[in-house]
N, C-alpha and C positions, 0 to 999 in steps of 0.2 A: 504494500500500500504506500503510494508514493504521499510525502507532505507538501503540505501546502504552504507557498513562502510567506512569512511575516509581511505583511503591507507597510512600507512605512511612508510616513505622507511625504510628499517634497515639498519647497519652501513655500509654492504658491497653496496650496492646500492647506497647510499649517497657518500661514498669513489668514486664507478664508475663514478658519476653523475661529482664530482669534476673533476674527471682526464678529460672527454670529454669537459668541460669547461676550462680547463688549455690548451689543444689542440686547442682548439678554438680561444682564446685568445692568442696563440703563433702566429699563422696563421693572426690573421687580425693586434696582434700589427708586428708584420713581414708587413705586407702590408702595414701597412698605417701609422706605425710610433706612439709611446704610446701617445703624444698629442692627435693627430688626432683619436685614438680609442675611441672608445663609449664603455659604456655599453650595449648600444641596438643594436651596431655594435656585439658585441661579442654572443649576445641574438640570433641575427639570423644566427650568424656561426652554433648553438648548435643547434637552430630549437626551441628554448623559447621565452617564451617573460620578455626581460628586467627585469618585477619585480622578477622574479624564481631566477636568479643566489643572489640576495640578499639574499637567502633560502641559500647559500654555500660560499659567501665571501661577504663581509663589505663593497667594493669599489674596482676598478680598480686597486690603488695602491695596496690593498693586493694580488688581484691577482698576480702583475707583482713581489708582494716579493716572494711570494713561488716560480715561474717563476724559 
């Protein structure tokens, strides 16, 4: 049974990946206020889960810097 290779995204995909996450993330801290935002709030804006967006930023706060 032959495997299947690892996907790994290239820079344009990764850049995409960010911006639907920075979208996301506008959207729920707009709702619900940067306190009250999660990360796993912002995980299910995007349709991931939680541990993925640490693949694209370090923590909430860096998100809301690029913001």
């Amino acid at each position: 049974m032959a495997q299947q290779a690892e996907q790994v995204p290239n820079a344009a995909t990764k850049a995409r990946r960010r911006q639907e996450i920075m979208a996301a993330s506008l959207r729920v801290i707009a709702a619900e206020g940067f306190a009250a935002a999660t990360m796993r709030g912002i995980a299910d804006a995007v349709g991931t889960q939680a541990g993925a967006l640490y693949h694209y930023f370090r923590s909430k706060h860096e998100i809301l810097y690029v913001l």
